[in-house]
C-alpha positions as CSV (number, residue, x, y, z in Angstrom):
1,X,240.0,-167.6,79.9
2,X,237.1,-168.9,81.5
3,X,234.9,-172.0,79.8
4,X,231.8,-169.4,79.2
5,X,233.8,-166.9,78.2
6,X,235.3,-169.4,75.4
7,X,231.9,-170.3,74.5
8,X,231.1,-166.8,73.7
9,X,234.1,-166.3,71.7
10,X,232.8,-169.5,69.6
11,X,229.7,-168.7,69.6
12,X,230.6,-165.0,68.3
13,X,233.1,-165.6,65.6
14,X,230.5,-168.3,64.1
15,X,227.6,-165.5,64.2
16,X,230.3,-163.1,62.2
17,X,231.1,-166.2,59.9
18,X,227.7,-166.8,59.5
19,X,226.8,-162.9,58.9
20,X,229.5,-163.1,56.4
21,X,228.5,-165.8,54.0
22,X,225.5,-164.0,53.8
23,X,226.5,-161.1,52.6
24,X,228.7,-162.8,50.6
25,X,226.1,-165.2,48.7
26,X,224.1,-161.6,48.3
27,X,227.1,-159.6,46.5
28,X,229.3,-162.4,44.6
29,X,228.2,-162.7,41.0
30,X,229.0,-166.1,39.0
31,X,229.5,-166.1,35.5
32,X,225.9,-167.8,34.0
33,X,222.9,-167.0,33.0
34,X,219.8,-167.8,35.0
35,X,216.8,-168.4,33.1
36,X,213.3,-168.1,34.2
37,X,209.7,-168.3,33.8
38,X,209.5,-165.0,31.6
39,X,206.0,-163.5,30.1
40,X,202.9,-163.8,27.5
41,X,202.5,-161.5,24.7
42,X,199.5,-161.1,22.7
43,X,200.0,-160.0,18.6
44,X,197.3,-159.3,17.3
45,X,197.6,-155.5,18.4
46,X,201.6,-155.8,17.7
47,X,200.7,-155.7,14.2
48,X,199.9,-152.7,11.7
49,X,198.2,-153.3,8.3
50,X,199.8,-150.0,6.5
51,X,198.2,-150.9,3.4
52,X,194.9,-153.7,3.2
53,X,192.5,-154.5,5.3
54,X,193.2,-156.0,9.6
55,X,190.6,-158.9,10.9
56,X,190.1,-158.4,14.7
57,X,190.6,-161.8,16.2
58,X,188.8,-163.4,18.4
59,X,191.0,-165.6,20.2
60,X,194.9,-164.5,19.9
61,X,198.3,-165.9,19.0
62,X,200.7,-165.4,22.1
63,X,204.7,-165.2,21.8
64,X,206.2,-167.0,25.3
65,X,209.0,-164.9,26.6
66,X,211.8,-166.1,29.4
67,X,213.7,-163.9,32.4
68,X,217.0,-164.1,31.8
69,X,219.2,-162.6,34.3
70,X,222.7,-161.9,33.1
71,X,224.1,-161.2,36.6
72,X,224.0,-164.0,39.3
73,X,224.3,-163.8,42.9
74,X,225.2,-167.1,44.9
75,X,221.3,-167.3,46.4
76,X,220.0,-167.2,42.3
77,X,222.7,-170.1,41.8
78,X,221.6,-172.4,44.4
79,X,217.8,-171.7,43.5
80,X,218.8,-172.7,39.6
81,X,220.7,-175.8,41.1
82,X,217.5,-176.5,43.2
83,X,214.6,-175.7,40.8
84,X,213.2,-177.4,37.3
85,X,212.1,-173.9,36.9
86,X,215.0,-172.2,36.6
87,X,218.1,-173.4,34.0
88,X,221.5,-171.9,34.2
89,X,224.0,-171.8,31.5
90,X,227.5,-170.3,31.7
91,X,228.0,-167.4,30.4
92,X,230.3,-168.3,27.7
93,X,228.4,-170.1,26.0
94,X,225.4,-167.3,26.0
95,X,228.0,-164.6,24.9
96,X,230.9,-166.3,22.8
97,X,233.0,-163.4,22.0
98,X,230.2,-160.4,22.2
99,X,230.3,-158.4,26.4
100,X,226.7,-158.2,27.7
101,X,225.9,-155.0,25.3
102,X,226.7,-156.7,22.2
103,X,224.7,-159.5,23.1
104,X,222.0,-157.2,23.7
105,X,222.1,-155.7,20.3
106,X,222.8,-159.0,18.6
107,X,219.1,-160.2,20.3
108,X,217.8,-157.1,18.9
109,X,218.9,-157.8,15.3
110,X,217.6,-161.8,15.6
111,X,214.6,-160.5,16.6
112,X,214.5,-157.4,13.3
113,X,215.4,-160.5,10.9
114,X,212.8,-162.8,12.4
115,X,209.9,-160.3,12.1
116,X,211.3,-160.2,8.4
117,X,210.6,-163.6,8.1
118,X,208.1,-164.5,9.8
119,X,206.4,-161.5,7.3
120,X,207.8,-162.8,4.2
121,X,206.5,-166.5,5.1
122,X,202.7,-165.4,5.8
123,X,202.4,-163.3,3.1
124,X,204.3,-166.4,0.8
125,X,201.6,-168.9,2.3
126,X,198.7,-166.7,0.9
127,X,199.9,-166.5,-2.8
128,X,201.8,-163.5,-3.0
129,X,205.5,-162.6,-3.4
130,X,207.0,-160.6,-1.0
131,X,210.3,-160.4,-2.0
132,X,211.8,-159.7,-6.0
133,X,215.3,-161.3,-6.6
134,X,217.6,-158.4,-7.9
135,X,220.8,-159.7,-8.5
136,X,223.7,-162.2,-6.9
137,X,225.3,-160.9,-3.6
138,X,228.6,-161.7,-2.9
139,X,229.3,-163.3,1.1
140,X,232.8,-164.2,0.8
141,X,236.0,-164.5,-2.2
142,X,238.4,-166.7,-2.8
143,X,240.5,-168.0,-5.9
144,X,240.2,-165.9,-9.1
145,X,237.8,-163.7,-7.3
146,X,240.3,-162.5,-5.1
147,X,241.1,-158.6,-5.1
148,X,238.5,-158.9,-8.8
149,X,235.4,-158.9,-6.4
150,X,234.5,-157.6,-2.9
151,X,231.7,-158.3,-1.3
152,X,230.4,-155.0,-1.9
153,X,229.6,-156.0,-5.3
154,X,226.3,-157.8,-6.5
155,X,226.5,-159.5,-10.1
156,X,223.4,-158.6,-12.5
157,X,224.8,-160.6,-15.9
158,X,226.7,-163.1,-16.9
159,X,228.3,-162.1,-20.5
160,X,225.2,-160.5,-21.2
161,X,222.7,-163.2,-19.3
162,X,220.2,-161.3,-17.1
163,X,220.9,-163.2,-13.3
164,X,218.6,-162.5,-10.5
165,X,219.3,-165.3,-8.0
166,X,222.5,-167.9,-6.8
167,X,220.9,-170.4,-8.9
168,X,221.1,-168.4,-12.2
169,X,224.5,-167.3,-11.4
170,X,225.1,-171.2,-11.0
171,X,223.2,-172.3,-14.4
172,X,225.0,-169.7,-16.0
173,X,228.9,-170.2,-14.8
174,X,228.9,-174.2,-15.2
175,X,228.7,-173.6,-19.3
176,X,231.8,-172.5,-18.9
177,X,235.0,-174.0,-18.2
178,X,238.2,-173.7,-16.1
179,X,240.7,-170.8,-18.2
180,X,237.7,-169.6,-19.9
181,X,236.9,-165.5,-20.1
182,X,233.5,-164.4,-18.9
183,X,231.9,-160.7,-18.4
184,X,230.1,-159.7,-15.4
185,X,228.3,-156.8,-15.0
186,X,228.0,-155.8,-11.8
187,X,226.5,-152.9,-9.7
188,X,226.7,-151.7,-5.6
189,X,224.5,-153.4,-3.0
190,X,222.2,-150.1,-3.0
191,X,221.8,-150.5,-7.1
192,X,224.2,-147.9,-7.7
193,X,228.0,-147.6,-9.6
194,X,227.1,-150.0,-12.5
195,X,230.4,-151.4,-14.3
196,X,231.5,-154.3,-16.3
197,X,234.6,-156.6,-15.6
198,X,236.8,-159.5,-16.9
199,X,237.5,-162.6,-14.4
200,X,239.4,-165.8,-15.7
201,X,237.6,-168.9,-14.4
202,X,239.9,-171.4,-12.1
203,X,238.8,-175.0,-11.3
204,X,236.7,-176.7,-9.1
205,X,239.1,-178.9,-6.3
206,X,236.2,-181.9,-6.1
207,X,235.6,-181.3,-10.4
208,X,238.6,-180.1,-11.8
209,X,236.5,-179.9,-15.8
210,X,234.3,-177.4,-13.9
211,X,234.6,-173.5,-14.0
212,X,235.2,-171.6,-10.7
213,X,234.6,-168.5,-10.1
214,X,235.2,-168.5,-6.2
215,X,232.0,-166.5,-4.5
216,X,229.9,-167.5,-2.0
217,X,226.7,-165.9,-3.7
218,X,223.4,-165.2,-2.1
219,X,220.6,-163.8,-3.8
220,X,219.8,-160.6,-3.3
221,X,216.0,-159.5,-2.5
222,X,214.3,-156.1,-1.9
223,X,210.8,-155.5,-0.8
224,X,208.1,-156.2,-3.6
225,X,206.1,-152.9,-3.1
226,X,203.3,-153.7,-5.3
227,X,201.7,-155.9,-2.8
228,X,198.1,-155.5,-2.0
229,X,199.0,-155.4,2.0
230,X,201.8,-154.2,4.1
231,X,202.6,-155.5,7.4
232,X,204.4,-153.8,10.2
233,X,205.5,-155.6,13.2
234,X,205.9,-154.3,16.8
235,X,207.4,-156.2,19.6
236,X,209.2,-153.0,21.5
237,X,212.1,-154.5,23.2
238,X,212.3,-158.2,22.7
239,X,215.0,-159.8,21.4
240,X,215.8,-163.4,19.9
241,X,214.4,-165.3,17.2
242,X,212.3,-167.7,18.9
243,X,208.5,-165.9,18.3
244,X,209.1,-166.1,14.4
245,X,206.2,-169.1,14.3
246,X,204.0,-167.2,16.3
247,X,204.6,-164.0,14.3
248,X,203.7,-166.1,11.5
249,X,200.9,-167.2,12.6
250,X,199.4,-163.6,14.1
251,X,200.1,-162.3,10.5
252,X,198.1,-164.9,8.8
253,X,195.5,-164.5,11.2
254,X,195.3,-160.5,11.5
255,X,195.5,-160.6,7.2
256,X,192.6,-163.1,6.7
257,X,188.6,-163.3,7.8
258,X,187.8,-166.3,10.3
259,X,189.4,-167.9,13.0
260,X,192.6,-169.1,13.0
261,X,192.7,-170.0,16.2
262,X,188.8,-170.8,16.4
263,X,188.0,-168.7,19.7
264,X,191.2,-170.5,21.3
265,X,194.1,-168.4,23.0
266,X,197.5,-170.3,21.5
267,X,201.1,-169.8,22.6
268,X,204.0,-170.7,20.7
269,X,207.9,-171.0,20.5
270,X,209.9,-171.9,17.6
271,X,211.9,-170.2,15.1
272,X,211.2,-170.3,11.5
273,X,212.8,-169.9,7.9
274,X,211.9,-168.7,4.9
275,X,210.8,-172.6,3.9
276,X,208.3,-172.4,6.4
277,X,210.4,-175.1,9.0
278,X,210.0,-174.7,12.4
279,X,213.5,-175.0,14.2
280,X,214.4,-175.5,17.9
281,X,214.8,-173.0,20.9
282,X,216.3,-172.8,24.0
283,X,213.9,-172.4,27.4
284,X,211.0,-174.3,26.1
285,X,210.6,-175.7,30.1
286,X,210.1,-172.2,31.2
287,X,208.0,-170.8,28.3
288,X,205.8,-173.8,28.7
289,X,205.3,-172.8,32.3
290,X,204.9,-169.3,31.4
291,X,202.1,-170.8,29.2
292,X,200.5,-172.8,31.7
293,X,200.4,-170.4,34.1
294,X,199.1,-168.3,32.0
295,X,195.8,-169.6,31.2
296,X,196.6,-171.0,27.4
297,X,194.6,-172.9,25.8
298,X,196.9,-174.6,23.6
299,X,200.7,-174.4,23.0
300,X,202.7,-175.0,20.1
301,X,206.7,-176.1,19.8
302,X,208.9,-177.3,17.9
303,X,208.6,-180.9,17.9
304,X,211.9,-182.3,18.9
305,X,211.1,-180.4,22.1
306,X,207.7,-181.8,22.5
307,X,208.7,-184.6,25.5
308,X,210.6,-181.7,27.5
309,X,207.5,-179.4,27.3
310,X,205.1,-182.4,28.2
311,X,206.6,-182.4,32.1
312,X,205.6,-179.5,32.9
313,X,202.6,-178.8,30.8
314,X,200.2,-179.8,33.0
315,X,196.3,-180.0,32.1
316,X,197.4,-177.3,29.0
317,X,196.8,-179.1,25.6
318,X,200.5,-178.7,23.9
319,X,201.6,-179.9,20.2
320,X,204.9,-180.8,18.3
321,X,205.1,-179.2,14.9
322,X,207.8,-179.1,12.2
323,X,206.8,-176.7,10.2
324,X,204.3,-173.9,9.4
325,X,201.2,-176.4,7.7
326,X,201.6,-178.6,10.7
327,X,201.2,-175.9,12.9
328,X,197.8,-174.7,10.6
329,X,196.9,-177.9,11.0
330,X,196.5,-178.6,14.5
331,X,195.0,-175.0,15.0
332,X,192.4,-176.6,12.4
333,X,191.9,-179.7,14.4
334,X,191.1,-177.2,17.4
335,X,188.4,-175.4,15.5
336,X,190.0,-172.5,13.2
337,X,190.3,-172.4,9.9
338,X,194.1,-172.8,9.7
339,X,193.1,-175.2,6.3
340,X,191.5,-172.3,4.4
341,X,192.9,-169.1,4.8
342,X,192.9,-166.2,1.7
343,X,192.8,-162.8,1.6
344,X,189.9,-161.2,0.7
345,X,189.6,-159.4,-2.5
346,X,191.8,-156.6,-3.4
């Protein structure tokens, strides 16, 4: 075989090679997560006022969204190597147990929850109650509960004693003693099947002199309907618990005349509990380009990821808060009236 021809050969079998890891990079799949620079959503027109009066903001509250693709190829890995924009997390530690569907759903349902919240938490901030505590839900058994109590059960009265929350339950069980009798009355989740039963208390392991009745009990709350507004949230689609500050805030501001946000358009991410704390989330270097890019005026996070959000902030004003009256409070600062807000008069 001639010199040239042996050159061509090379030259060939490297173009095939070549051709091959090509295709190759295109159609292998690796098991992370990419996340990206995602989206901006306004609120104000997410939300419905069933019942009260709506205030037309000005400016807007925004929710910062990220791309997440679940499926890989080896050109999406090398850009997430490569780019600050772009994090990648393996896949196990996005799904745990739950395939890509469950995930899905379980997004979904963090989402249903923080809309919830983020409802119950405005509405609490403006004076009123939005939940009525009905009784003592039952999460898990163990001891002298065992095959007594299920979790299916909710206690209304301790030997006679009215409870509505844990802490009642608690007042009421530590007057008792370890061996001693009580009555509980007791009814279904839904408020149905009451009945009455007998449960012998055990003892404490870290206080053996205290009574044990061996629940983990949670309050349980239904919807106060006698409020004089009723919210209704729509975010479509979107999963995850990390708009529940800036579902807050849109509520507040959509429920109440003025500004909140003084003219301003604000972004936000954090998650938030019924105490009002603002607690972390993952992404915050793509939402805060999402943000930037975007055109926002100011952006709000949680503040533990206030240095990470800095780098790539660029010329957009961004804030730490820890919870919701910090976050009212720089929005004051700004101009709005995050320091005054009531509901007008029902």
């Amino acid at each position: 075989m001639s010199k040239k021809l042996s050159k061509k050969w090379k030259t060939g079998i490297l173009f095939f090679l070549l051709i091959g890891f090509l295709v190759s990079m295109t159609f292998i799949r690796f098991p992370y997560f990419a996340f990206k620079p995602g989206s901006v959503n306004e609120l104000s027109s997410r939300i419905v006022v069933s019942k009260g009066e709506g205030f037309e903001p000005a400016g807007d509250i925004h929710f910062t969204t990220i791309k997440q693709d679940a499926s890989i190829n080896g050109w999406e890995f090398i850009e997430g190597t490569l780019k600050d924009s772009v994090h990648l997390i393996n896949e196990d530690a996005i799904l745990g147990t739950r395939n890509r569907d469950e995930n899905q759903t379980f997004n979904f349902e963090l989402m249903r929850v923080s809309k919830s919240i983020a409802v119950s938490v405005a509405l609490s901030h403006l004076g009123l109650e939005p939940y009525t505590a009905t009784g003592v839900g039952i999460a898990a058994v163990e001891g002298p509960s065992e095959g007594v109590l299920t979790t299916s059960d909710v206690i209304v009265a301790v030997n006679g004693k009215k409870v509505s929350t844990d802490k009642d339950l608690i007042v009421e069980i530590k007057k008792y003693k370890p061996g001693d009798l009580i009555n509980l009355d007791l009814e279904e989740i839904d408020g149905s099947e009451s009945r009455e039963i007998s449960i012998e208390l055990g003892s404490r392991k870290d206080d053996p002199s205290m009574g044990f009745l061996g629940i983990a009990p949670q309050t349980r709350l239904e919807d106060n309907n006698d409020l004089p507004v009723q919210v209704l949230v729509n975010t479509g689609r979107i999963g995850g618990n990390s708009a529940g500050l800036a579902l807050t805030l849109a509520v507040l501001d959509v429920l109440t005349p003025g500004e909140l946000t003084g003219g301003l358009q604000v972004a936000t991410t954090g998650t938030i509990d019924l105490e009002g704390n603002i607690g972390p989330v993952g992404g915050v270097e793509q939402k805060t380009i999402t943000a930037r890019d975007a055109g926002i005026d100011v952006f709000l996070v949680p503040e533990n990821s206030l240095e990470k959000a800095l780098k790539h902030a660029g010329e957009m004003h961004i804030e730490g808060v820890s919870d919701l009256n910090d976050a009212l409070l720089v929005l004051a600062e700004m101009g709005g009236n995050g320091d005054s807000l009531e509901l007008p008069e029902y």
